[in-house]
N, C-alpha and C positions, 0 to 999 in steps of 0.2 A: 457462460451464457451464450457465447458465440458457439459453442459446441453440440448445446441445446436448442438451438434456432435451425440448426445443420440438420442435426438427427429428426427434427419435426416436418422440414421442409420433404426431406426423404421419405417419410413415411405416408405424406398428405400426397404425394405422387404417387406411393409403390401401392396405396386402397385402390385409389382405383383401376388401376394395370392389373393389382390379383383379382378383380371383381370379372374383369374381363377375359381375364386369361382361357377361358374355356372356350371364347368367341374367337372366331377368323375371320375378318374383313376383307372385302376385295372393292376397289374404283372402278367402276367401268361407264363406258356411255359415248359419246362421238360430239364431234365439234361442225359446225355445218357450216356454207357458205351456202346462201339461195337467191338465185338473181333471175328474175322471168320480166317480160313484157308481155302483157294482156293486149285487149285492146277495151275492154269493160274494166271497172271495178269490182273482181273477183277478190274474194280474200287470198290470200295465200294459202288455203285449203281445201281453195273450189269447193267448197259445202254448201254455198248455197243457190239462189235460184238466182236465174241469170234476167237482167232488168232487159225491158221490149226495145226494139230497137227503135223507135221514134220516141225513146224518153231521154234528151237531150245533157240531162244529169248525169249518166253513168256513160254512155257511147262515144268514151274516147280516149285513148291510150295512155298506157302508164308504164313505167320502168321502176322494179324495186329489187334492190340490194339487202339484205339481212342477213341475222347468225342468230337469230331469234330461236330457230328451229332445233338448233345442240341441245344438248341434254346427259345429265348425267346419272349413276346409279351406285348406291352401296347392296352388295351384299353379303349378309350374316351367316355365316357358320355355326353353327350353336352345338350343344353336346348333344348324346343321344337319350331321349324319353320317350319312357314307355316301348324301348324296341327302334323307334324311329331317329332317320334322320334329321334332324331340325336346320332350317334357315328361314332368311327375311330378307326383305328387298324392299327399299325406299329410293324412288325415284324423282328428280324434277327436271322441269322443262320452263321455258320461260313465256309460255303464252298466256300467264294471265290481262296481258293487255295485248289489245289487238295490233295490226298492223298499221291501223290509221291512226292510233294513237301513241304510236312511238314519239319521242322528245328528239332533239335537237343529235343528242350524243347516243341515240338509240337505246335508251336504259329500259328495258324491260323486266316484268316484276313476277318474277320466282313462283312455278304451281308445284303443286304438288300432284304428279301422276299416280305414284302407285306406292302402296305401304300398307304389307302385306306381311303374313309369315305363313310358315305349312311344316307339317309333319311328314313325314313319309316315309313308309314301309315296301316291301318289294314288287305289291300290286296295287298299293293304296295309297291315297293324299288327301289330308287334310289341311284346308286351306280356310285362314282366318285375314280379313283384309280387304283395302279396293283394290281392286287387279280388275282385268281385264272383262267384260260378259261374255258369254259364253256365243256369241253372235259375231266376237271380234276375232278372231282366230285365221282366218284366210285371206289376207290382204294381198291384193295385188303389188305387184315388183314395180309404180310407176315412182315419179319425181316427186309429187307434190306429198304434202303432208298430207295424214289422213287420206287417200287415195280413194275416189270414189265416193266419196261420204255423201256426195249430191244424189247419185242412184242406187242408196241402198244398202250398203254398206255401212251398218251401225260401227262406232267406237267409243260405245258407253263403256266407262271405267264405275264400276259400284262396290261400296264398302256390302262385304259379303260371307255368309259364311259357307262352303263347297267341299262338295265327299266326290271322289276320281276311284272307280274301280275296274282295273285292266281282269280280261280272261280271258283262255282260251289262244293266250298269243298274240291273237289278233285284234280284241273286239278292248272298247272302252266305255263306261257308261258314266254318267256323273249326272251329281243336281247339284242346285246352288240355290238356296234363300239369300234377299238382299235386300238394301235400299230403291225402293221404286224411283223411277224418273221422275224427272216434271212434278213433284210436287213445288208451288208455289214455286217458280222460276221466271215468272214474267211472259211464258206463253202461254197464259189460259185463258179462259174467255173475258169479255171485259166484266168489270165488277158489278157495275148496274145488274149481271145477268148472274155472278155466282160469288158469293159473299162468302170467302173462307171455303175454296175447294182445296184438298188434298186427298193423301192416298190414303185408301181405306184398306189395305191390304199389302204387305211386300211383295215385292217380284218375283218371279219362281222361273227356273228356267231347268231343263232337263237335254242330255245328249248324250247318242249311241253313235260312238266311229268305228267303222271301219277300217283296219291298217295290215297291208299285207304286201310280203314282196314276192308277185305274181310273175311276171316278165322283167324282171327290173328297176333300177330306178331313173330318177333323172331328179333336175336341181329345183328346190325353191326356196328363195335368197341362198342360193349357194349352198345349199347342203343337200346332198342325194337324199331322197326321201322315194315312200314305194305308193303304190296306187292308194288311195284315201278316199272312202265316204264318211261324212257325217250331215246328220240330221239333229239339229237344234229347236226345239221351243220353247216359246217364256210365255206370260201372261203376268197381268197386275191388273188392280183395278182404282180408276179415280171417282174419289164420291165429292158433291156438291150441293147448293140449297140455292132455292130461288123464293125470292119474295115475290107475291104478286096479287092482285087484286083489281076492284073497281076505283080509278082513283074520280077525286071529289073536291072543289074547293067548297072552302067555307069562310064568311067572314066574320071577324070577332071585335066589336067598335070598329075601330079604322085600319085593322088589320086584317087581310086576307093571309088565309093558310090551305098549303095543300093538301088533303087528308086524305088515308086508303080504306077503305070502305071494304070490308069483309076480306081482310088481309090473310093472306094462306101460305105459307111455305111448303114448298115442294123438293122431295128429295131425291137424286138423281144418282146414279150411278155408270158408270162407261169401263169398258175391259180393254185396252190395248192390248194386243195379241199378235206374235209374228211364230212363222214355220218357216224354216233356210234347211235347203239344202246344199251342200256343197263336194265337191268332188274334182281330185288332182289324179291325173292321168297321163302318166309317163309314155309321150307318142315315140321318142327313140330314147330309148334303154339306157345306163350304162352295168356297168358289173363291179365296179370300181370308183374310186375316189376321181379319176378324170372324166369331168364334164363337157368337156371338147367334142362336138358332132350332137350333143344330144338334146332332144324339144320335149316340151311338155305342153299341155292342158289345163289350166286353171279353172271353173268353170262355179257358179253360186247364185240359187236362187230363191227370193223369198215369197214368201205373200203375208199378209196380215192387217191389221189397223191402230192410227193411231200414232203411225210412226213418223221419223225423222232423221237425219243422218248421225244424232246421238240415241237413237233407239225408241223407248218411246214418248220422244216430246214431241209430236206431231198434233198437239191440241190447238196450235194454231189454226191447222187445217179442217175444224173442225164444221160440220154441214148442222143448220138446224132448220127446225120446221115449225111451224105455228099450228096452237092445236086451240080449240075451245071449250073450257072446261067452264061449264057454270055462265056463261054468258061474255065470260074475260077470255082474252085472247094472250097467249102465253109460251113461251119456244120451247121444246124440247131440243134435244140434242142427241148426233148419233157420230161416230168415229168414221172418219174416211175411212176408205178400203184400200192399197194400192198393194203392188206386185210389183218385180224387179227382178234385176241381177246383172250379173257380168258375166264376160269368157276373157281369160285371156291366154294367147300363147305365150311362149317363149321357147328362145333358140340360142346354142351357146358355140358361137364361132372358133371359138377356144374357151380354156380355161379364166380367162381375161377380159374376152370380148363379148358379151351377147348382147342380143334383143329384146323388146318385151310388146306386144302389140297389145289393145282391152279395148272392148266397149261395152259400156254401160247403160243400164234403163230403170227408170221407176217411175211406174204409171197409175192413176186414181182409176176407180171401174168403181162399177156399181151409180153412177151419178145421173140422173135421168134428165136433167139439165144444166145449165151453166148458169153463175152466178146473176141474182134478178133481185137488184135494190127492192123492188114496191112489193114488201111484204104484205101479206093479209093482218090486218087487224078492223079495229072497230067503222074504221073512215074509209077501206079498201078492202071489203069483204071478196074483191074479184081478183085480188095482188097471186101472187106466186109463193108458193108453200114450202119453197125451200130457199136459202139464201148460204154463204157461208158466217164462218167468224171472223176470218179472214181474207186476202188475196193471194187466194190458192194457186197451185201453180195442177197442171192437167200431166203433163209428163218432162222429164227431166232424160237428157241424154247427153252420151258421154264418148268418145273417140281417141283415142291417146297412143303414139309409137313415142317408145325410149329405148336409146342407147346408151348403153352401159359397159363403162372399161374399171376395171377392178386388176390396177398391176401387182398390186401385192394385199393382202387378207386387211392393214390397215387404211388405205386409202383407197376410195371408190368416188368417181365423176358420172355424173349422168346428162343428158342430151333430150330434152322431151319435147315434143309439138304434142299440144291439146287440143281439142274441139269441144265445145259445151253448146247444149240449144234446149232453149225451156218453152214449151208451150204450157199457155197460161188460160181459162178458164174464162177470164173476163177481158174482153177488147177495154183498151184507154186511148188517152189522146195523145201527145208530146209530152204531157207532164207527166204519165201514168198512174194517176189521180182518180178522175172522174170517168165512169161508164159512157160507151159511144153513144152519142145523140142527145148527151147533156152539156153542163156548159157551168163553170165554174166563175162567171163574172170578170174574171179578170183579163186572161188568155188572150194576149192584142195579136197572136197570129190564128185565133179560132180554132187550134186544135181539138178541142172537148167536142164541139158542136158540129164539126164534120166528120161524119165518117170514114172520109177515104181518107184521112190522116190519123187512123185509130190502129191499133196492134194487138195481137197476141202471142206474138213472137217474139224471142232474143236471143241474140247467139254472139258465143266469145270464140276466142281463138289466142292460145299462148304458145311462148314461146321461153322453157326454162330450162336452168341448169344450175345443177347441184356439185359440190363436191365434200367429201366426207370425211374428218378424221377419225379412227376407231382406237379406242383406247380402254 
């Protein structure tokens, strides 16, 4: 009996080892220590818009320590089909809860980045999975997580399916159908205005790089690479319904009700839409694996609407207008427009030691005015015709040197000073609240109702550093 317990035990191990056997797994991914002082309440990904400086709630410094930011990754080896080589790759990271919501012992709760597989032939990949959008590809070399994400710099990850076809040596071309953003994520209009909006279409995105070793190369994150264009586009589109009408009370015995009188639903549609261009530009050479003496060019710009620093969730910012259809007064809606990018150098002292300077922008156009409460409807036929959804932000920028010492290929320390400044759309008071020259009742120092204590400014200033296990 004991002999038949043995032999069973062995066998319920050796199923699934032979199931796997054609698979090679590999651990990889890095351990991080991240400790900056701001002087705002910036996330630890500077992604978003930086609060005005006369708004007393966020204007004033903080020190934060974490290891939030490690991360690790399996990936799959698999056998060969159809010709191809097969692998997968499952990643996570621990930012499903934010910074301000860590506990006591720092427990932070497990995401899932990337879980993906692909086929691939000796010009060709096919790619099944969320992995990266095709907008995230040229990250600048700074400290902070997500780098840049405030000006422009998308890092949507989308479950996706994506064809890569290289030719000619040089050139690459690819599409990718996918999961659209922003559906129902808590940034869309409010409900009163859109009852059940989502996407009415998947995201589609298309890119041609260029890749050639012209004069050279030089490093980015450490690996010699040669001069590089690519040119990126995506589109999706979001559909929605509005209810609207004359509304009506009426009363029934001793009960009033309020009723809508010639009640219409209106169907709406919006395209999010970005164009990036991007380009790496080797300003001192090398010819070899030694990156000592030699600079580069980073350089990425977009235009389009609708967007956000996860790509296209930018429907907060969304501008609408009041229109009069039939005697009722009712908003339409139309997608920001904004523009962007970054440059950044870098310079490698040694093999061990470099530089990394960026600055970043993303700016709304197209806006003919700035936010204006007293819309037109039935009571203010003389209000102002456009308003937002939100409190938009007018333009976003960005400043940053990093020093970076890298003594051996596992371990890497970094040194950053940041600058961030957001100009905003609409002047507030101390609380950032209420529009200048209003007055929110409560305010015992009168901020709301004077104007020379109103803003549409804010600006941070950090001070971080990183160190990195690579494993």
């Amino acid at each position: 009996m004991k002999k038949f317990i043995v032999i069973a035990a062995v066998l319920a191990l050796l199923v699934p080892s032979l199931a796997f056997a054609a698979a090679e797994f590999s651990l990889g991914g890095f351990v991080k220590l991240d400790s900056f002082w701001d002087s705002t309440q910036q996330g630890k990904n500077m992604n978003g818009n930086i609060a005005r400086n006369n708004n007393g709630n966020f204007q004033h410094g903080r020190t934060v320590f974490t290891a939030q930011g490690s991360r690790f990754n399996f990936t799959i080896k698999g056998p060969k089909v159809f010709g191809a080589a097969t692998t997968g790759f499952i990643e996570m990271d621990f930012d499903s809860s934010t910074d301000q919501n860590r506990t006591t012992s720092n427990s932070y709760v497990p995401r899932l980045r990337h879980a993906m597989f692909r086929f691939n032939w000796p010009e060709t990949e096919l790619l099944f999975g969320q992995y990266w959008s095709m907008f995230c590809e040229w990250y600048p070399e700074l400290v902070e997580d997500g780098p840049f994400m405030a000006t422009g710099m998308p890092t949507a990850r989308m479950a996706q399916v994506r064809l890569t076809q290289k030719f000619l040596g040089w050139g690459t071309a690819a599409f990718l159908v996918g999961n659209a953003n922003n559906a129902n994520n808590g940034q869309n209009y409010s409900a009163s205005d859109t009852s059940g909006e989502s996407t009415a279409a998947p995201q589609v995105q298309g890119k041609l790089m260029y890749a050639q070793d012209l004069w050279g190369k030089a490093a980015y994150y450490g690996r010699p690479i040669p001069f590089t264009a690519s040119l990126v586009a995506g589109w999706q589109r979001q559909g929605f319904a509005q209810s609207f009408g004359l509304g009506n009370v009426r009363t029934f015995g001793q009960n009033t009700y309020s009723a809508l009188l010639a009640p219409n639903v209106k169907h709406t549609t919006l395209d999010p839409w970005l164009v990036m261009f991007s380009t790496f530009i080797p300003v001192i050479p090398t010819h070899s694996a030694n990156l000592a003496g030699t600079a580069s060019i980073l350089t990425q710009w977009f235009i389009g609407q609708g967007l956000d620093s996860w790509g296209f969730t930018g429907m907060v910012n969304q501008l609408k207008f009041n229109k009069q259809v039939g005697g009722v007064y009712t908003w339409d809606y139309e997608l920001q427009k904004r523009w962007g990018g970054f440059v950044q150098g870098q310079y490698y002292f040694t093999n061990q030691w470099f530089i990394t300077a960026a600055y970043g922008i993303n700016k709304a156009f197209g806006v003919s005015q700035d936010r204006d409460a007293a819309a037109i409807n039935a009571n203010n036929p003389a209000g102002s015709i456009y308003a937002f959804t939100g409190d938009a932000a007018k333009m976003q920028q960005q400043a940053e040197v990093a020093l970076w010492y890298r003594p051996v290929q596992a371990i890497k320390f970094g040194l950053e000073y940041a600058y961030g400044a957001t100009n905003w759309f609409q002047s507030t008071g101390g609380g950032g609240g209420n529009p200048a020259g209003t007055s929110n009742g409560t305010d015992p120092f009168n901020n709301y109702a004077n104007p020379s204590n109103t803003s549409n400014f804010g600006a941070a200033h950090r001070v971080e550093f990183v160190g990195f296990f690579y494993f």
